[in-house]
N, CA and C atoms as a LAMMPS dump frame, in Angstrom:
ITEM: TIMESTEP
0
ITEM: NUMBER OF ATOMS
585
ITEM: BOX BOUNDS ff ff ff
-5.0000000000000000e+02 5.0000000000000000e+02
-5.0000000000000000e+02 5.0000000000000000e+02
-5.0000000000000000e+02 5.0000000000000000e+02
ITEM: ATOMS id mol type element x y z
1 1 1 N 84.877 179.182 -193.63
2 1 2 C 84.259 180.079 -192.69
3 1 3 C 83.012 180.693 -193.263
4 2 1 N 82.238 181.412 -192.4
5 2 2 C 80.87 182.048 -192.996
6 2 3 C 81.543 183.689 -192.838
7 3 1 N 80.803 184.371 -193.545
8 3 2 C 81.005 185.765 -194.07
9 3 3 C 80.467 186.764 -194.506
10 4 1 N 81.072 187.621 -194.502
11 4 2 C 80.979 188.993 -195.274
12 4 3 C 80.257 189.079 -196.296
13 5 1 N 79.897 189.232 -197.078
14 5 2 C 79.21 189.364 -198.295
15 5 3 C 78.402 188.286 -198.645
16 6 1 N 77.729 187.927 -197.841
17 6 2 C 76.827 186.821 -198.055
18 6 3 C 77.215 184.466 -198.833
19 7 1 N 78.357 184.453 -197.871
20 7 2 C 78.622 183.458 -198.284
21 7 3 C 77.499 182.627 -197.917
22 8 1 N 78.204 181.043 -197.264
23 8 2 C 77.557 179.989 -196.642
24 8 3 C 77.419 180.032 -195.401
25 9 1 N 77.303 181.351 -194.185
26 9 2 C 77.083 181.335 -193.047
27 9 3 C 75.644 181.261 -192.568
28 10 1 N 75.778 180.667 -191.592
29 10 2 C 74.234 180.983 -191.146
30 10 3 C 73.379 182.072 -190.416
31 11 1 N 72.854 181.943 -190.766
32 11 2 C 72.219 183.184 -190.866
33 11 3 C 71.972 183.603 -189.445
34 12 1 N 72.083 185.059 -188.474
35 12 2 C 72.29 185.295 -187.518
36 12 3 C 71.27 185.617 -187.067
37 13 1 N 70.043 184.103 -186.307
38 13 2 C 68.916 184.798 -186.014
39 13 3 C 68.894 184.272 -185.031
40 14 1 N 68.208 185.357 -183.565
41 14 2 C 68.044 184.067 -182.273
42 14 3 C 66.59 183.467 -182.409
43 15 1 N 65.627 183.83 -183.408
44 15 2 C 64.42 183.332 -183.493
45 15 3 C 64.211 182.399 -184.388
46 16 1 N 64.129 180.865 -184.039
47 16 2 C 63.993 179.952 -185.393
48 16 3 C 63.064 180.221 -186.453
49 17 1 N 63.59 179.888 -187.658
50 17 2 C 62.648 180.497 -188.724
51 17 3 C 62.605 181.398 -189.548
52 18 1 N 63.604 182.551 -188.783
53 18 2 C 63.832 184.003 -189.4
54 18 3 C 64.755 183.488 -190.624
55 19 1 N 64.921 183.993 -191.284
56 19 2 C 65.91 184.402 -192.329
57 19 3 C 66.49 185.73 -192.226
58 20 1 N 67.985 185.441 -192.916
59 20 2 C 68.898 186.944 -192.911
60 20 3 C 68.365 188.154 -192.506
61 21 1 N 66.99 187.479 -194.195
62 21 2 C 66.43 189.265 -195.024
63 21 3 C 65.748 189.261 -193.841
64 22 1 N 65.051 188.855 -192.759
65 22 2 C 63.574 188.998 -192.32
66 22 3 C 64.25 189.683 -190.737
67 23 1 N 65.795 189.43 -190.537
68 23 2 C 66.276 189.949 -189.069
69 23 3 C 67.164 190.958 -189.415
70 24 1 N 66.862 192.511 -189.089
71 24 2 C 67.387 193.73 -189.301
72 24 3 C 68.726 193.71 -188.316
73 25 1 N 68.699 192.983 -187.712
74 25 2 C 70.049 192.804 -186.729
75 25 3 C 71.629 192.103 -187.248
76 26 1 N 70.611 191.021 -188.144
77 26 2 C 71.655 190.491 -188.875
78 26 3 C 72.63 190.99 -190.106
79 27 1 N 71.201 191.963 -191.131
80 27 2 C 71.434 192.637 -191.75
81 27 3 C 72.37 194.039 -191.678
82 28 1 N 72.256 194.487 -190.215
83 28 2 C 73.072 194.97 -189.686
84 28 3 C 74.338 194.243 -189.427
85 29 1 N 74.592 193.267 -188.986
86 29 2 C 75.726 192.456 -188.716
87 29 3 C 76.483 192.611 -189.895
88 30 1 N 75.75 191.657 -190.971
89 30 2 C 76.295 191.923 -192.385
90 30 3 C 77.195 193.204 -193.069
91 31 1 N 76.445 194.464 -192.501
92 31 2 C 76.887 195.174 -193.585
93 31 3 C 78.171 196.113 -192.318
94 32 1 N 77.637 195.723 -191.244
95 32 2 C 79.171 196.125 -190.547
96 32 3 C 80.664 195.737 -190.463
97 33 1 N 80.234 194.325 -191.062
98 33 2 C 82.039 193.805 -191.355
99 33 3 C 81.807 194.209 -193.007
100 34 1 N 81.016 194.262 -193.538
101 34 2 C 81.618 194.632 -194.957
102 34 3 C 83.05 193.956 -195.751
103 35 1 N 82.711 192.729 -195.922
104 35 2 C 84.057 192.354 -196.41
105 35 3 C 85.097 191.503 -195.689
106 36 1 N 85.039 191.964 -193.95
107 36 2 C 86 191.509 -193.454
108 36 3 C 85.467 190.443 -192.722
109 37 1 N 86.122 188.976 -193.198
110 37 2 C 85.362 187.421 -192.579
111 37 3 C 85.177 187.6 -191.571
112 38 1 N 86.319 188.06 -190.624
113 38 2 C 86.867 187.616 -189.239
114 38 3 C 86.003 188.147 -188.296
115 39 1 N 85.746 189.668 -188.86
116 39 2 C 84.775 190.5 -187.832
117 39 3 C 83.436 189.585 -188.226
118 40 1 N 83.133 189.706 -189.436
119 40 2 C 81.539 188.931 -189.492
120 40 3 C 81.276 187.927 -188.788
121 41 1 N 82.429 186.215 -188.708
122 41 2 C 81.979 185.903 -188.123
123 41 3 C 81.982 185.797 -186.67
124 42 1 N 82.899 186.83 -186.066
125 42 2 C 82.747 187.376 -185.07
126 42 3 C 81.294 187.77 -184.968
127 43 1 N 80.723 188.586 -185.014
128 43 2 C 79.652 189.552 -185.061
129 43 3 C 78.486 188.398 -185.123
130 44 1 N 78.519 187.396 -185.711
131 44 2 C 77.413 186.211 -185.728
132 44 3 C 77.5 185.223 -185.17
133 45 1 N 78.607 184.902 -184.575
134 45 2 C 78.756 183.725 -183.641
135 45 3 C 78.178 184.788 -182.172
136 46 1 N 78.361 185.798 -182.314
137 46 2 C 77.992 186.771 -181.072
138 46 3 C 76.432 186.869 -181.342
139 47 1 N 75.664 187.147 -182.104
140 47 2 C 74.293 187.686 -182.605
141 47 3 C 73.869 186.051 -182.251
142 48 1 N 74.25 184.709 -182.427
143 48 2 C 74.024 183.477 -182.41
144 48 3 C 74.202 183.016 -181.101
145 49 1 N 74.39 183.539 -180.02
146 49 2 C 74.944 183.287 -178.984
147 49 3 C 75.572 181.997 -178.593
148 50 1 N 76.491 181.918 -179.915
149 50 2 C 77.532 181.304 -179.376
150 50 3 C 78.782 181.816 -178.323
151 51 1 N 78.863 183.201 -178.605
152 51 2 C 80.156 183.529 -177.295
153 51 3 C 78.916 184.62 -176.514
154 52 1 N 79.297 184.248 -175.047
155 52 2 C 78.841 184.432 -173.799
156 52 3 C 78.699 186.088 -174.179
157 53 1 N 77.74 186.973 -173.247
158 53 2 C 77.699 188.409 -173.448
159 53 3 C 78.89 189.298 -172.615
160 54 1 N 79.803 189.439 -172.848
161 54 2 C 80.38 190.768 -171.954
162 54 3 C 79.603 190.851 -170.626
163 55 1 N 80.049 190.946 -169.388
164 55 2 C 79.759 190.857 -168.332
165 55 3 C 78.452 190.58 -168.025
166 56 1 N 78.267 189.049 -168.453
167 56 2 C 77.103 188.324 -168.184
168 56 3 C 76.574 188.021 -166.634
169 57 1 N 77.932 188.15 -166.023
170 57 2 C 77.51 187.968 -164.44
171 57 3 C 77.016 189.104 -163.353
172 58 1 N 77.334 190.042 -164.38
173 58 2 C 77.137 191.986 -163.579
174 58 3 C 75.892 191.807 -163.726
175 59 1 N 75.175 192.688 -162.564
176 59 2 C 73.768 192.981 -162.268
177 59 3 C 73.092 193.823 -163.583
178 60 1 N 73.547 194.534 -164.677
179 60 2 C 73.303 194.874 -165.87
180 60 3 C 74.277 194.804 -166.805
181 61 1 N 74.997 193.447 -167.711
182 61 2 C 75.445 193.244 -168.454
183 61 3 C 75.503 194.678 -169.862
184 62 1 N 74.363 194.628 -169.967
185 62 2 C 74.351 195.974 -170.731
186 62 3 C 74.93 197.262 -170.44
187 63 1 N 75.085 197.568 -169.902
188 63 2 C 75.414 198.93 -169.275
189 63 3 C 76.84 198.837 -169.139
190 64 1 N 77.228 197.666 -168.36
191 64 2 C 78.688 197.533 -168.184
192 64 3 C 79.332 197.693 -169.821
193 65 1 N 78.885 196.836 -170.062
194 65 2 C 79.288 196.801 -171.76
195 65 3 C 79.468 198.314 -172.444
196 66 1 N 78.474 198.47 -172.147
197 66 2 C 78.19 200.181 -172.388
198 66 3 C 79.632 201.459 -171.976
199 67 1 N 79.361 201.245 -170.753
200 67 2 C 80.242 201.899 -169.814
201 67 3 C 81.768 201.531 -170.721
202 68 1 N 82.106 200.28 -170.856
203 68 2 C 83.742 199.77 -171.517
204 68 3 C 83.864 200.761 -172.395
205 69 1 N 82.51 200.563 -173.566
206 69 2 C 82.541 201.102 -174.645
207 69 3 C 83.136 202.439 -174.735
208 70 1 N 82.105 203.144 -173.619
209 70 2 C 82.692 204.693 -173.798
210 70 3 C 83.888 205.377 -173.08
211 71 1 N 84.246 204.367 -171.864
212 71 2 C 85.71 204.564 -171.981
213 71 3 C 86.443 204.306 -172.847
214 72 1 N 86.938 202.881 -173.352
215 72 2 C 87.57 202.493 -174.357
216 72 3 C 87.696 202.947 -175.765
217 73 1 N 86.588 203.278 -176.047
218 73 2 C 86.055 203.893 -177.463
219 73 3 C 86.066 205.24 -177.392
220 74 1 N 85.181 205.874 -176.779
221 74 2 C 84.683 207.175 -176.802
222 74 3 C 83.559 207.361 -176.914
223 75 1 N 83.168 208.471 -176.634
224 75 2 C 81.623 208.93 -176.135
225 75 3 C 80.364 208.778 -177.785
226 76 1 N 81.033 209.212 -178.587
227 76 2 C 80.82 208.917 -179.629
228 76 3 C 79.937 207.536 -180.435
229 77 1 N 81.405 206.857 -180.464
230 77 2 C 81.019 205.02 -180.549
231 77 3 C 80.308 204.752 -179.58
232 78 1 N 80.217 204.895 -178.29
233 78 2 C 79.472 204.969 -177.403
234 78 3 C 77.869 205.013 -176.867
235 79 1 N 77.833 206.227 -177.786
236 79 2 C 76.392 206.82 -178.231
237 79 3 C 75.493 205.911 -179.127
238 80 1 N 76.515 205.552 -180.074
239 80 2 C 75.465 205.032 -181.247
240 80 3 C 75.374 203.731 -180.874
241 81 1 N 76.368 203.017 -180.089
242 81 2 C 76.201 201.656 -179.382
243 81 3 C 74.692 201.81 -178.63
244 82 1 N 74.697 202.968 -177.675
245 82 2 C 73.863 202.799 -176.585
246 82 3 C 72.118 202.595 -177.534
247 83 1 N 72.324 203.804 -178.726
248 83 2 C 71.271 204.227 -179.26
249 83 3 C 70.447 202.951 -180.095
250 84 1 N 71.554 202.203 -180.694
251 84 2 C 71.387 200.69 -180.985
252 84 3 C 70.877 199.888 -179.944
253 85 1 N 71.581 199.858 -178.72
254 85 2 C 70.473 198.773 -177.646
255 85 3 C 69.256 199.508 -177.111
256 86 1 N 69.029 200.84 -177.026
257 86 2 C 67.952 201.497 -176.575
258 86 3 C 66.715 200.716 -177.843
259 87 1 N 67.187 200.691 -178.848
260 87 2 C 65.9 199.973 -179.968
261 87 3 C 65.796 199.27 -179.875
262 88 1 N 66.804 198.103 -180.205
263 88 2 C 66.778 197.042 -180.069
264 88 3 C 65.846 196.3 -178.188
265 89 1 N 65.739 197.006 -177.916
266 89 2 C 64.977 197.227 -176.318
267 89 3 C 63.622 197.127 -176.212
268 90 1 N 63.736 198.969 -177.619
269 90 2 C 62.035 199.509 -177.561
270 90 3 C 61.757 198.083 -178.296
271 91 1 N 62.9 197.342 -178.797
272 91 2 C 61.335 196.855 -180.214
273 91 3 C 60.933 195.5 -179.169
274 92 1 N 61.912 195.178 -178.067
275 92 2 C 61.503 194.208 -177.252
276 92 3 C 60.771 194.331 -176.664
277 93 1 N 60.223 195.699 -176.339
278 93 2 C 58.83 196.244 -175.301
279 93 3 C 57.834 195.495 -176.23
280 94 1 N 57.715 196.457 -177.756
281 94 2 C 56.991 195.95 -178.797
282 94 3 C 56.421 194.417 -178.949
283 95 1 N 57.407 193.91 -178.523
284 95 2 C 57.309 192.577 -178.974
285 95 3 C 56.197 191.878 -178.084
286 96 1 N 56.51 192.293 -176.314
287 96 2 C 55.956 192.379 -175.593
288 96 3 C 54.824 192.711 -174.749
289 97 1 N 53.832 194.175 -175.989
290 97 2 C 53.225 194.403 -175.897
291 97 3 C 53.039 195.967 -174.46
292 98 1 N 54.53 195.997 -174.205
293 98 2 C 54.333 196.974 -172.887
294 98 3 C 54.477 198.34 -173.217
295 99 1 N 53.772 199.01 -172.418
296 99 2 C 53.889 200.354 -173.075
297 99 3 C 55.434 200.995 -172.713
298 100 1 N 56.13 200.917 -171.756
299 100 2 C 57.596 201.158 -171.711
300 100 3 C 58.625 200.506 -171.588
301 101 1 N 59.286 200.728 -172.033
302 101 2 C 60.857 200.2 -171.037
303 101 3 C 60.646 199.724 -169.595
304 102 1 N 60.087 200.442 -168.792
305 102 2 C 60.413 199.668 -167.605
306 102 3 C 59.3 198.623 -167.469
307 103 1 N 58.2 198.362 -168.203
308 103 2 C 57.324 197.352 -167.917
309 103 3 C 57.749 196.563 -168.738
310 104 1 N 59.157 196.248 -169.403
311 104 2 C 59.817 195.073 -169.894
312 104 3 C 60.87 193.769 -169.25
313 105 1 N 60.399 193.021 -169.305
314 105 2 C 60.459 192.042 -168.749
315 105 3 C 61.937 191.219 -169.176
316 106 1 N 63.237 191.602 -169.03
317 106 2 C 64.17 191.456 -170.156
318 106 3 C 64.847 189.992 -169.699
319 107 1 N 64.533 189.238 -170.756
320 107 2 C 64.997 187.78 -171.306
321 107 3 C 66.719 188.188 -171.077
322 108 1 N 67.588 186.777 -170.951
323 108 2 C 68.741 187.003 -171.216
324 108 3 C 69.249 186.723 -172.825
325 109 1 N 68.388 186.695 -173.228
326 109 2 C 68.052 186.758 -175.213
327 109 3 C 67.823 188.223 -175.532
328 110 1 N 66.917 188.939 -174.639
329 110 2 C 66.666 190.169 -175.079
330 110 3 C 68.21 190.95 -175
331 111 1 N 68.68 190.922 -173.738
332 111 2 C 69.884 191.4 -173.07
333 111 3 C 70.536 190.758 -174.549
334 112 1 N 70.743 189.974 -174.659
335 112 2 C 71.983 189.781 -175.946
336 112 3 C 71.885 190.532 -177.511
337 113 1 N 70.582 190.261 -177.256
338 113 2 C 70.508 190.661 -178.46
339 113 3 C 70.442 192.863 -178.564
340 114 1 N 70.082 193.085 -177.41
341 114 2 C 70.609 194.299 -177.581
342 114 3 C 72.049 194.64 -177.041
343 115 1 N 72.889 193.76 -176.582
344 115 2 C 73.894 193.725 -176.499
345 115 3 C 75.142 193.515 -177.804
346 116 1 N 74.202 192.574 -178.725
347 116 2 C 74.913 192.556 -180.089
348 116 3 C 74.934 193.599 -181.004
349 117 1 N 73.164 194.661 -180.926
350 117 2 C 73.356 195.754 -181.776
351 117 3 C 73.872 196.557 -181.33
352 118 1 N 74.532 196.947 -179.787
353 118 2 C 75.156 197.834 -178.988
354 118 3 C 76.784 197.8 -179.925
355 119 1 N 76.96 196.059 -179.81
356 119 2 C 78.149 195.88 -180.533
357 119 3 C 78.511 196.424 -181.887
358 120 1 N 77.126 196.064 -182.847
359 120 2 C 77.169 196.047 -183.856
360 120 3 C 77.407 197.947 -184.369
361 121 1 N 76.052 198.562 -183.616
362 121 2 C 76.64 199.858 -183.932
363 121 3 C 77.708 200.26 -183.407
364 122 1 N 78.231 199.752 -182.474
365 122 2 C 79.89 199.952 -182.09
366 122 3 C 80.381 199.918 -183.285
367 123 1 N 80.944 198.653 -183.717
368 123 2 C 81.722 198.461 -184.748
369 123 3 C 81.688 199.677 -186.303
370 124 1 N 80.077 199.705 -186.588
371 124 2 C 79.624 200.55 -187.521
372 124 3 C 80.349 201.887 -187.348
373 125 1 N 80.081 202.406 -186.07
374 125 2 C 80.113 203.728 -186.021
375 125 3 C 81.88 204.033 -186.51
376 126 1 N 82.836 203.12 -185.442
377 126 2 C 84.068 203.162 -185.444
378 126 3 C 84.688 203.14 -186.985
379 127 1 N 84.238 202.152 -187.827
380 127 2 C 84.667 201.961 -188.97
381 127 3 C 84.238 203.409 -189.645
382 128 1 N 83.153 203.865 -189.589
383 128 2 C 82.308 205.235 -190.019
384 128 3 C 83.525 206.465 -189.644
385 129 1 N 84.076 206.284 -188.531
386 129 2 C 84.72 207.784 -187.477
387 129 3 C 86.05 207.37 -188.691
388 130 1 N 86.354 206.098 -188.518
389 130 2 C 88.277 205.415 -189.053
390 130 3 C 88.221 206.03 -190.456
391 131 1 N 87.201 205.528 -191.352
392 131 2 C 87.231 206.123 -192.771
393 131 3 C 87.199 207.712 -192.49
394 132 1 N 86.206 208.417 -192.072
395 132 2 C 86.842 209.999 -192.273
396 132 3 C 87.715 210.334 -191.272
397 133 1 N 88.364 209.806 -190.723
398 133 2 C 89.661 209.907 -190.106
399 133 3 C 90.566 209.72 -191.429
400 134 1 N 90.726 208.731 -192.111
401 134 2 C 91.595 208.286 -193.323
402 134 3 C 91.264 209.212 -194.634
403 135 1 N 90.146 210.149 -194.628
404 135 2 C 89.68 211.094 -195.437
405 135 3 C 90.587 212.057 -195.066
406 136 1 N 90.3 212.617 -194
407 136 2 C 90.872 213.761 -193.498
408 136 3 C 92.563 213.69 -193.468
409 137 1 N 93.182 212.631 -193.3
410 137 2 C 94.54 212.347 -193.098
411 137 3 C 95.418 212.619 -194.765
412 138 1 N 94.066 211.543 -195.966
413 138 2 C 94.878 212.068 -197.211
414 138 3 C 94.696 213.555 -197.809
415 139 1 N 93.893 214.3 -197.544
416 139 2 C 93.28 215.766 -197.574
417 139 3 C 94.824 216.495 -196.717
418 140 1 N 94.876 216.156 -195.733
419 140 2 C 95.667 217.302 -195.184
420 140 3 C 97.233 216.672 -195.911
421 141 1 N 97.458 214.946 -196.265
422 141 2 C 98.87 215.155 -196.961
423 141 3 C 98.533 215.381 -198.377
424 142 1 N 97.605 215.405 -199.01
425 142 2 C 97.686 216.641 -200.257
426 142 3 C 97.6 217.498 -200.139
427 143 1 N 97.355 218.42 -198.989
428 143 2 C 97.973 219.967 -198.725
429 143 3 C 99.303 219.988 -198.199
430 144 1 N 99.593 218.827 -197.795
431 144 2 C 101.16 219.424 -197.664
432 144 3 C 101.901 219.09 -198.909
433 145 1 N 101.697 217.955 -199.883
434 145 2 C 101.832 218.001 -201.189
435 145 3 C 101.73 219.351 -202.017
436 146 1 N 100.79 219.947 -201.949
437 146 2 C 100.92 220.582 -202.639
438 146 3 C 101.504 222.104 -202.317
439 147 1 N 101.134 222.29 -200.769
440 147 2 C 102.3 223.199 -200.273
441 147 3 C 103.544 223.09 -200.64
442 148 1 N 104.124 222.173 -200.614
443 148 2 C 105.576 221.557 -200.957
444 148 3 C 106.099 222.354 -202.613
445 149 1 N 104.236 221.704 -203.169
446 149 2 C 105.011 221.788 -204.462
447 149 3 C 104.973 223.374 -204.68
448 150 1 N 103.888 224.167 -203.874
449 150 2 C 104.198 225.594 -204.325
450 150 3 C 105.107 226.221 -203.679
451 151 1 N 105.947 225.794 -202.757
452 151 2 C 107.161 225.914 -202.557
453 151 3 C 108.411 225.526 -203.409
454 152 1 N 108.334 224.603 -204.01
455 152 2 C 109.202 224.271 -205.304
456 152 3 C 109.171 225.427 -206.458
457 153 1 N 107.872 225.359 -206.747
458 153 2 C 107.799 226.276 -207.608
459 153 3 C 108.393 227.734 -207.354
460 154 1 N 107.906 227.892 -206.53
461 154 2 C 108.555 229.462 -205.772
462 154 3 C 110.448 229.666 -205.526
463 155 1 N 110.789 228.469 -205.393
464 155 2 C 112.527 228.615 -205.651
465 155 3 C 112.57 228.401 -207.111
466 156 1 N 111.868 227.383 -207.892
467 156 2 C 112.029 227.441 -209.434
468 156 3 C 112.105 228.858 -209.972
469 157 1 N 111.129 229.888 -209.443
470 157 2 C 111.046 230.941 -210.088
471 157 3 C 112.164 232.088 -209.861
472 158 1 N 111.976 231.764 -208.797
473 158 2 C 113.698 232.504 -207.954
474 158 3 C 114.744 232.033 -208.648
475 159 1 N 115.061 231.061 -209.106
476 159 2 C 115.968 230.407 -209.542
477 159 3 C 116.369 230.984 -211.23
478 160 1 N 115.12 231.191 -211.585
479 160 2 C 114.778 231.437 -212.991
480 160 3 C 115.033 232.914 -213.349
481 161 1 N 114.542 234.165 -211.683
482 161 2 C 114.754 235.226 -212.117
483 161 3 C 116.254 234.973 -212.088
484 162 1 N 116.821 234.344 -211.297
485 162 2 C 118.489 234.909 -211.204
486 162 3 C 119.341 234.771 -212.16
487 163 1 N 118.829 233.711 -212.869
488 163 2 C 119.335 233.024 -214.161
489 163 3 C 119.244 234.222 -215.002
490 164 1 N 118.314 234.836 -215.205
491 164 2 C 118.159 235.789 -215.963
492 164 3 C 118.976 236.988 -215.997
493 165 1 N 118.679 236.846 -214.647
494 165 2 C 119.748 238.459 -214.176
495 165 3 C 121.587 238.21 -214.49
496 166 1 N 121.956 236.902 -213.748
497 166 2 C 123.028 236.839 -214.463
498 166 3 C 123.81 236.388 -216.021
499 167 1 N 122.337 236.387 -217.101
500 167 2 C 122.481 235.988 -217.943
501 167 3 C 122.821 237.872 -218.844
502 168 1 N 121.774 238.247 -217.774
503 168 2 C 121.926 239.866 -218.281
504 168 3 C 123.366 240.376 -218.384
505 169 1 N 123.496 240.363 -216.784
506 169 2 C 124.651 240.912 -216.411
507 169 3 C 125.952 239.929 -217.053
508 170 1 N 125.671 238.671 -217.501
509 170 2 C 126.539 238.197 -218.879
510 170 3 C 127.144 238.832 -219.914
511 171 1 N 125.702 239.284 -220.362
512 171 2 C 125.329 240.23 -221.268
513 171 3 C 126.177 241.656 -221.762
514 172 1 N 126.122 242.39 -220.604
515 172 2 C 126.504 243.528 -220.002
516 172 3 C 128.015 243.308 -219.894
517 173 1 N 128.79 242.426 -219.633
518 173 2 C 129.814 241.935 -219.089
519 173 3 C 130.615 242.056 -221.006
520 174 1 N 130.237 241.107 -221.639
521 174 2 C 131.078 240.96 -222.684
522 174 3 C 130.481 242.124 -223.415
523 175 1 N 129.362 242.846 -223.152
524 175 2 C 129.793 244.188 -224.18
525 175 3 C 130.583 245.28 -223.524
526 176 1 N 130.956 245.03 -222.214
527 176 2 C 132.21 245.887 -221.843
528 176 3 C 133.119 245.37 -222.064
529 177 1 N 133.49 244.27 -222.286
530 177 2 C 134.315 243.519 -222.429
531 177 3 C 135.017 244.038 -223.937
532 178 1 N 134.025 243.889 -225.076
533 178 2 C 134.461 244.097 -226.435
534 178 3 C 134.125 245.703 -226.267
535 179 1 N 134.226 246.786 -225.86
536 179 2 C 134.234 247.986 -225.733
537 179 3 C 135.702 248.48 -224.902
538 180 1 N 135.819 247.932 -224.368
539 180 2 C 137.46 247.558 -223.699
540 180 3 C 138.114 247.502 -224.949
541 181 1 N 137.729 245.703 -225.347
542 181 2 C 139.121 245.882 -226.371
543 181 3 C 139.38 246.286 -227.575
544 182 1 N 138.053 246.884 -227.95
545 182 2 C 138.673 248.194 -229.259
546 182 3 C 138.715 249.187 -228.767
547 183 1 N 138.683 249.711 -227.221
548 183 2 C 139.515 250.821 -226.92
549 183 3 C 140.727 250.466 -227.03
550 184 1 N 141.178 249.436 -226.498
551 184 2 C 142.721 249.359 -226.377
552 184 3 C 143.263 248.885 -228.11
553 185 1 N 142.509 248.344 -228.741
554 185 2 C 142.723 248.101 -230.255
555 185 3 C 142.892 250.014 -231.048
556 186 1 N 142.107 250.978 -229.938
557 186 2 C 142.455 252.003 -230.666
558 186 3 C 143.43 252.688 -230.095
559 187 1 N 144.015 252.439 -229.214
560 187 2 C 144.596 253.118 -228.453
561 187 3 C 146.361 252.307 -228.603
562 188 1 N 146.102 251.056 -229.011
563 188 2 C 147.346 250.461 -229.776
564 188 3 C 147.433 251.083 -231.071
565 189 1 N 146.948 251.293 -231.748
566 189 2 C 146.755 251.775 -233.104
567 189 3 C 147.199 252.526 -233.003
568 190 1 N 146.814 253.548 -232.391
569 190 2 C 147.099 255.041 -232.519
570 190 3 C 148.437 255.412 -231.837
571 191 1 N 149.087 254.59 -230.97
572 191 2 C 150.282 254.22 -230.419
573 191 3 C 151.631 253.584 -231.588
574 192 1 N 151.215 252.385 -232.418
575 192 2 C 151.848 252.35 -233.461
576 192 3 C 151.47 253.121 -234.747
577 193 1 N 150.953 254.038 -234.888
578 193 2 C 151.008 255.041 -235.804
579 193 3 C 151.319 256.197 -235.792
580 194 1 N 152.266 256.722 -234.071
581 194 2 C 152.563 257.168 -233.73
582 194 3 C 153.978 257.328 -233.435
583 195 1 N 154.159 255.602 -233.428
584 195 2 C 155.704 256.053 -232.916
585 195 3 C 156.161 256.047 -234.016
């Protein structure tokens, strides 16, 4: 398979000629699976238009896509999807020479390809939200770790005064104890030296 970290895939350009380094889309592709084959070559068989765009037959493929996103996802992933095809857009005006968005003339290449960085910062963002989600998750179980443990500690110490106290009152115990029995050691005494 082609991949993650720069194996033997090809390189994800819809313009012949480009290379990896020379398409910021791809480079993006790249560093959004980070590691993981399956998404990458997901993400480049998509950037390659080999698989069809998400509602290619809707009167704005984009948008629909869009729209999934931020139900499905959230407003969030959503955002940075949209904010990704909004560039990927401007730079098609650019390319084009028009001074806006609406005097762009959009290819069903253009549509994909801001449909892939829509994807791509999808994916980015989500993996971005999942890790400090997984931040925040071991943070709050080392506060309950360590709540726990200053709860341990806190019966240890309880445990420790009582020990003490009945080590006292041990204490206390056998010196009444031997105060007892040389009373009665004197009080026998003085009983057989009596009768």
């Amino acid at each position: 398979g082609g991949g993650g970290g720069g194996g033997g895939a090809p390189a994800p350009s819809a313009e012949p000629g480009r290379s990896r380094d020379d398409d910021p889309l791809a480079r993006l592709a790249e560093s959004a699976c980070a590691g993981d084959e399956a998404a990458c070559s997901a993400i480049e068989e998509y950037v390659l238009g080999q698989v069809e765009v998400p509602f290619a037959d809707s009167p704005n493929p984009l948008m629909a896509q869009l729209a999934l996103c931020s139900l499905a996802l959230g407003p969030q992933i959503a955002g940075a999807a949209s904010e990704a095809a909004l560039v990927a857009l401007d730079n098609e005006a650019k390319s084009q020479n028009a001074g806006d968005l609406a005097q762009v003339s959009l290819s069903k290449e253009a549509t994909h390809r801001a449909s892939a960085a829509a994807l791509i910062a999808a994916v980015i963002r989500a993996k971005l939200m999942a890790d400090e989600e997984e931040i925040e998750m071991r943070e709050q179980a080392l506060k309950m770790v360590q709540t726990h443990l200053s709860q341990l500690d806190h019966k240890l110490q309880l445990l420790d005064d009582l020990e003490k106290a009945l080590d006292k009152e041990s204490g206390q115990s056998e010196m009444q104890r031997g105060q007892i029995a040389s009373k009665l050691k004197v009080l026998r005494d003085s009983q057989a030296s009596g009768a």
